[in-house]
C-alpha positions in Angstrom: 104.5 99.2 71.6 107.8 98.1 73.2 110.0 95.6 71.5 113.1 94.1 72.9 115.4 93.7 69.3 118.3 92.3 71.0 119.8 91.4 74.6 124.2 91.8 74.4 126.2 90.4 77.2 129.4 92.2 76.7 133.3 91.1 78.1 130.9 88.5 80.3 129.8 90.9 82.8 127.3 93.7 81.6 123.8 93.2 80.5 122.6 95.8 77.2 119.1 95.6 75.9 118.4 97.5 72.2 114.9 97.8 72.0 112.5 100.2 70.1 109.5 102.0 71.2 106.3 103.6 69.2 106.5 107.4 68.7 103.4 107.5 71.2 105.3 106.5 73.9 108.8 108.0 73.5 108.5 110.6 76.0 108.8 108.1 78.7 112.1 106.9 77.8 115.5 108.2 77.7 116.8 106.5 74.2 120.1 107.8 74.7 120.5 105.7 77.4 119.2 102.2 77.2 118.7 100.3 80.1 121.9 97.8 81.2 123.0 96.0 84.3 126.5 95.6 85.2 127.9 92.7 87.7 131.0 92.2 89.2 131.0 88.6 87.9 131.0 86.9 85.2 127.2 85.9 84.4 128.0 85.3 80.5 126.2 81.5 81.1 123.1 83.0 81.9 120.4 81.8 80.0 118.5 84.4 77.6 115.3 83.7 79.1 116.7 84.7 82.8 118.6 87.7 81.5 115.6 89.5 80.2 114.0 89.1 83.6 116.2 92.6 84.7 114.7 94.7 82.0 110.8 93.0 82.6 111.0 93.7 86.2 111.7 97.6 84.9 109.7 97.8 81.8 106.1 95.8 82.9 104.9 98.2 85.2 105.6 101.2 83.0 103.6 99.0 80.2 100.9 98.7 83.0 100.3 102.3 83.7 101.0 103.7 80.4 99.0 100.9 78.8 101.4 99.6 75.8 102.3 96.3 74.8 105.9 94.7 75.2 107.0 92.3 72.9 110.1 89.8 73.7 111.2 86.4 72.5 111.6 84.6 75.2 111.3 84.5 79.1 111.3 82.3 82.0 108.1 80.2 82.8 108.0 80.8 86.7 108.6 84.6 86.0 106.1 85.1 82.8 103.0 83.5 85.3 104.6 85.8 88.0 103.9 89.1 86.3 99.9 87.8 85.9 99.9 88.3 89.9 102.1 90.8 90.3 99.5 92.8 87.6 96.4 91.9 90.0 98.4 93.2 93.1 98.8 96.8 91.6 95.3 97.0 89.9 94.4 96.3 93.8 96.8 98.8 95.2 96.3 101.5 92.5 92.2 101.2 91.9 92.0 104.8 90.7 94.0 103.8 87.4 93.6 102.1 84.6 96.2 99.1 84.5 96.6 97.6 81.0 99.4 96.7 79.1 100.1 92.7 77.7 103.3 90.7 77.2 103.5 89.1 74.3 106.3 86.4 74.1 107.3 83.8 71.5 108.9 81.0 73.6 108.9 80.3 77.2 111.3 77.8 78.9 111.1 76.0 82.2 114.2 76.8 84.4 115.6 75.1 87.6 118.3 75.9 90.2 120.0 72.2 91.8 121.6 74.3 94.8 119.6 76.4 97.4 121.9 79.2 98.2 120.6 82.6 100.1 121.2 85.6 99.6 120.4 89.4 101.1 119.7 92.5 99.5 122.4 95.0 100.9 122.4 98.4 101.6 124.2 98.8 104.6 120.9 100.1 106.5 118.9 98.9 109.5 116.8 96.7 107.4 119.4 95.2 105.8 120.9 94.6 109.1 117.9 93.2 111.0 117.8 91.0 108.2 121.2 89.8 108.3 120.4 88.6 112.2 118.3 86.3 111.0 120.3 84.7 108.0 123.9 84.9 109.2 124.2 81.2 109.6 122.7 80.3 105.9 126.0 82.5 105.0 124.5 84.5 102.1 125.2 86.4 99.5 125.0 89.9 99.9 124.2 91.9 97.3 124.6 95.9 96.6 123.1 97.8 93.8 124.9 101.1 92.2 122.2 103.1 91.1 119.5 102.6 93.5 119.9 104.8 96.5 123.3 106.4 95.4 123.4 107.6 91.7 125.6 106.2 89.2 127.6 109.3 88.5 128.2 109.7 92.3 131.3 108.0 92.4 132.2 109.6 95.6 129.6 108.2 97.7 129.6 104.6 96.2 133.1 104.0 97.0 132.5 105.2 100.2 130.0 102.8 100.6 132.1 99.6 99.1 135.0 100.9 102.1 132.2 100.8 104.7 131.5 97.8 103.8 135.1 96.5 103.7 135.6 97.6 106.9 132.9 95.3 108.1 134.0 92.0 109.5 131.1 90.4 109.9 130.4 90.3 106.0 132.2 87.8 103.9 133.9 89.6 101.5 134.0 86.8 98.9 130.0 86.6 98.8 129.6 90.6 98.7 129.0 91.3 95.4 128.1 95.1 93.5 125.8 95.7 90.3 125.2 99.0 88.8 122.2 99.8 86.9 120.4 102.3 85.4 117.5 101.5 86.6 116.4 105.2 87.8 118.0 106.7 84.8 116.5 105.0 81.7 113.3 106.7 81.9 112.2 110.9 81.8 110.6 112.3 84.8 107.0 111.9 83.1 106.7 108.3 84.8 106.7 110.0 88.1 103.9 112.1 86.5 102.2 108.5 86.8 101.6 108.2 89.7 100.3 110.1 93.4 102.7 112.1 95.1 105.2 112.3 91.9 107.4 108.9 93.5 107.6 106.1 91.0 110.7 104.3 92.7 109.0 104.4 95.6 105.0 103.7 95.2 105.7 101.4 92.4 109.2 100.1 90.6 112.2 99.6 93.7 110.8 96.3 94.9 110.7 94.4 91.2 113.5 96.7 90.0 116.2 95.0 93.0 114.8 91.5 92.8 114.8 92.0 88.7 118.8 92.3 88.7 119.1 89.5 90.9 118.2 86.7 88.4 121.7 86.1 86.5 123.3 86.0 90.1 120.6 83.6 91.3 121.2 81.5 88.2 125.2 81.7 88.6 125.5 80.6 92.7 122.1 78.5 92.7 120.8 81.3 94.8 116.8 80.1 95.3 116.3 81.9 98.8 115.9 85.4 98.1 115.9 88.0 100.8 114.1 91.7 100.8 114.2 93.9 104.0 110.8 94.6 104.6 110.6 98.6 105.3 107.5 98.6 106.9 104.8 96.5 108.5 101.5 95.6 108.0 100.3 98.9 110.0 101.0 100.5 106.6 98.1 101.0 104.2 99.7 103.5 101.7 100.4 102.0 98.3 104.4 101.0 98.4 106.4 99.5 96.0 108.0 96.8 97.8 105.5 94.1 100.1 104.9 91.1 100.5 102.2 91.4 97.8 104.9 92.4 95.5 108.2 91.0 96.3 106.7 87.5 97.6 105.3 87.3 93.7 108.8 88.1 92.4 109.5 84.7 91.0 112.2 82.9 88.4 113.1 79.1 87.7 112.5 78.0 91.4 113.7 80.8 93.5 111.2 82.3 96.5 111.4 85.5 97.8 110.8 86.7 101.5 110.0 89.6 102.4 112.1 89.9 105.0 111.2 91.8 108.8 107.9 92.9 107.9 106.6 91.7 111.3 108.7 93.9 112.9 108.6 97.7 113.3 112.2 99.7 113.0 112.0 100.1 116.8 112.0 96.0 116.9 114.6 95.9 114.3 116.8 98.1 116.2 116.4 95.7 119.3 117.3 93.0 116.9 120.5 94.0 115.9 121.3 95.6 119.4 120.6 92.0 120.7 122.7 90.6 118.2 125.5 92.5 118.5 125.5 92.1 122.2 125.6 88.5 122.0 128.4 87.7 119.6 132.0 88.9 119.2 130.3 91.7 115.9 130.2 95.2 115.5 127.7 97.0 113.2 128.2 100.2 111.4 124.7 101.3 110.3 124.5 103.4 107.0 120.7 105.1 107.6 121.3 108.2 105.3 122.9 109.1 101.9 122.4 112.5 102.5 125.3 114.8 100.2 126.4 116.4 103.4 127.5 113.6 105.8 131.1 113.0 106.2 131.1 109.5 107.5 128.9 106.7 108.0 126.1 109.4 108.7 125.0 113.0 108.3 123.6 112.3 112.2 121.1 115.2 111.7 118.5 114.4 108.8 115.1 113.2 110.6 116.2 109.5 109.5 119.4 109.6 111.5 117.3 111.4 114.7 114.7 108.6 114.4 117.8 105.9 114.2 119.4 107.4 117.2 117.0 107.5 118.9 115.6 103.8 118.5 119.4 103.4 119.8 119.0 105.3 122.8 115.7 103.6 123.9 117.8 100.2 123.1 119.9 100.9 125.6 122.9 101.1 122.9 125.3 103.9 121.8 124.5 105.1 119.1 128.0 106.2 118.3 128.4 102.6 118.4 126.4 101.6 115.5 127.6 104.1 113.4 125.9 107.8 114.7 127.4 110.8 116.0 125.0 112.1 118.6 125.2 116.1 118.5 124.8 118.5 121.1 121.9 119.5 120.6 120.3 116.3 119.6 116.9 116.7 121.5 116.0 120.2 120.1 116.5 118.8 116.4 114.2 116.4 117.2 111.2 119.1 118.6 112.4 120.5 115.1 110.6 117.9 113.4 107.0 119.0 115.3 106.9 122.8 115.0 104.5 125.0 113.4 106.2 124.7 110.2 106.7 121.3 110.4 106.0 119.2 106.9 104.9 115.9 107.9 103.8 112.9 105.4 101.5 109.8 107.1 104.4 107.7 106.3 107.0 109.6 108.6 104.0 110.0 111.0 104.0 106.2 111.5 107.9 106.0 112.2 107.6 108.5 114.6 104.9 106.7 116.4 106.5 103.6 116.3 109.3 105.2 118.2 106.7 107.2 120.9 105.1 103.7 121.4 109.0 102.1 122.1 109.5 105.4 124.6 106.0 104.8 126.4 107.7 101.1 127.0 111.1 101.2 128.3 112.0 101.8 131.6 115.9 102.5 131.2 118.3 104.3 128.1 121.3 105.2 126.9 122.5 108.4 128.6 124.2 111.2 126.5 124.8 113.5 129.3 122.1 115.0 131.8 119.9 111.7 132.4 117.1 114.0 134.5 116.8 116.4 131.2 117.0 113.9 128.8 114.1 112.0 130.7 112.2 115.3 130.7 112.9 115.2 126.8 111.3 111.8 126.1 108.6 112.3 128.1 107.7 116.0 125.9 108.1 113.4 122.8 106.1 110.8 124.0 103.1 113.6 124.8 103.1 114.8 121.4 99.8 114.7 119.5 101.4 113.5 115.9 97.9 113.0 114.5 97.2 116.8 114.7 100.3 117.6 113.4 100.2 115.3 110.3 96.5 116.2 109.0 97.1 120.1 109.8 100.5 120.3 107.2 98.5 117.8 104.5 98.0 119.9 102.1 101.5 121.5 102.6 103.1 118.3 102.3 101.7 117.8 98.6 102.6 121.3 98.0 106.2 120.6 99.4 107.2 117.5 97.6 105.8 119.0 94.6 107.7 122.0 94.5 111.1 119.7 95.6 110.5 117.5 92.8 109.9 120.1 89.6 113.2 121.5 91.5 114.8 118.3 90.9 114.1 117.5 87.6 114.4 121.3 86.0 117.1 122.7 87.7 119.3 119.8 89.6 121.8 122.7 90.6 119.4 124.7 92.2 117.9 121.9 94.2 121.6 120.6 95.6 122.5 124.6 96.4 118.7 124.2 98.3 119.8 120.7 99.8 122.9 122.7 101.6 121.0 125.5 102.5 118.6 123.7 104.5 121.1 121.0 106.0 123.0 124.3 107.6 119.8 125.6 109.1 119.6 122.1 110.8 
């Protein structure tokens, strides 16, 4: 059992929940540090039924897997008929386990926003930006979350971040807001143990986790239109934690979630904002990588940055434009990713193809230096066989992530002093 004893909002701006759990169930949590959100604005007015919705969009799908019972006082009526479909959706996408788990609450109140404000999910990425295209003249909200891809304690890297985005004049300063939450940190690694593939952020909590924070905002600036970047399309059939399915389900008071992009592939998003940019008076910095090693916007040599870049060549656009150093060698690092030794997962599989389909297509792209070998380059990339690649390392990628994550979680040192070794054999 999980009960919710109290909900604090201290000095107007943070967000702590004490609750208890049964001894069964302990080793899931970290009770020395409770789950909290903290905003940048005041949210003190926020109604109790709303400001639970943060800890709920964390805490349910633990309660699911595990199979306990969470036990609260009160919670908003749109939300508490939201988590009975958001329940179906992951007994769907997880039929191999056994999804229980019931919320029991003693009052639930009926919420409405008057004012129909948007807002966007911000991290600075490609998504974020292709989503931005499309809801610049709303004038949104945008909305970062410490805690998420950059860890709390790494100070470094999100004020780095908040200058990158201060140095961005297309955002409106005034509606950029930050949270931090702990909403990676509240929980032991046995929760990834719950899942395939060890990756609870990512097959299960981020989508509900993000939106979740989002509810004393919404209920502060009458934000009802609630933007997610989509990260992939419908072409993907691996169990994710943020779709449609999920994030479209996400609901409070009278707020509706998009999931935003999902019709488009990265290669389309990257047209997108190259359009964009190309017909307005705006610059983009993209921020594809939060790798320890980059120096600026980008560490321009992790395969996310290659498969950016590239997108950006076969746009026609600079890369160093948006954001991305292009290195000397830039077409060797990307054979790199298709050698013998080559770990690949379906899921980086399906970005490459998107981007060998986007090759096949154009006729023209951005030149670095030696047009006649770079053309020679694509076409080798276009020609590569990616399904035999991707089923011959399978079992090697299972092996891999496992080994990276026990690595992670038993000796963090270890795994950063691998991190560096590995980005200087890049």
């Amino acid at each position: 059992m999980f009960k919710l004893e109290n909900i604090q909002i201290e000095e107007g701006k943070k967000i702590s929940y004490q609750y208890t759990v049964d001894k069964q169930i302990q080793e899931y949590f970290d009770l020395n540090n409770l789950y909290y959100v903290l905003y940048d604005q005041d949210i003190s007015q926020t109604p109790m039924s709303l400001a639970v919705i943060p800890l709920l969009a964390n805490i349910m799908p633990i309660s699911w897997f595990v199979g306990f019972d969470v036990y609260i006082d009160e919670i908003d009526e749109t939300f508490y008929e939201s988590l009975k479909e958001l329940k179906k959706q992951f007994i769907k996408f997880h039929p191999d386990k056994e999804i229980k788990g019931t919320l029991h609450v003693n009052t639930i109140v009926k919420n409405e926003f008057k004012e129909n404000n948007t807002s966007l999910l911000f991290s600075g990425g490609l998504d974020s930006y292709d989503s931005l295209t499309r809801h610049y003249d709303k004038n949104p909200y945008y909305i970062s979350i410490h805690g998420a891809d950059v860890k709390i304690d790494d100070t470094v890297r999100w004020n780095e971040f908040k200058k990158f985005n201060s140095e961005e004049e297309i955002l409106d300063q005034s509606r950029l807001f930050y949270v931090e939450s702990n909403l990676r940190e509240f929980y032991t690694y046995k929760i990834d143990l719950l899942v395939d593939h060890l990756g609870w952020w990512g097959a299960v909590q981020h989508g509900m986790a993000l939106l979740g924070v989002l509810s004393p905002l919404s209920y502060k600036y009458g934000i009802r239109d609630i933007n997610i970047a989509a990260s992939a399309t419908n072409e993907v059939t691996y169990s994710w934690g943020s779709s449609p399915a999920i994030d479209e389900n996400m609901k409070w008071a009278n707020t509706t979630v998009t999931h935003d992009g999902y019709q488009f592939r990265r290669t389309d998003k990257t047209d997108n904002v190259v359009r964009f940019v190309n017909n307005s008076e705006h610059t983009i910095k993209l921020r594809v990588c939060y790798a320890d090693e980059r120096t600026g916007y980008n560490c321009n040599v992790c395969h996310k940055c290659q498969r950016t870049t590239l997108s950006l060549i076969l746009s026609g656009a600079n890369p160093k434009d948006y954001g991305l150093d292009v290195p000397d060698n830039f077409y060797d690092l990307i054979f790199k990713n298709f050698g013998e030794d080559c770990v690949m997962t379906k899921g980086i599989k399906y970005q490459w193809t998107c981007i060998q389909d986007k090759a096949a297509e154009v006729n023209d792209f951005f030149v670095i230096k030696d047009k006649e070998k770079e053309q020679q380059a694509i076409q080798r990339f276009i020609d590569l066989d990616l399904d035999e690649i991707v089923n011959k390392n399978e079992a090697k990628v299972k092996q891999d992530k496992r080994r990276k994550f026990v690595l992670r979680q038993k000796f963090p040192f270890l795994y950063k002093v691998y991190r560096i070794i590995r980005y200087q054999k890049i």
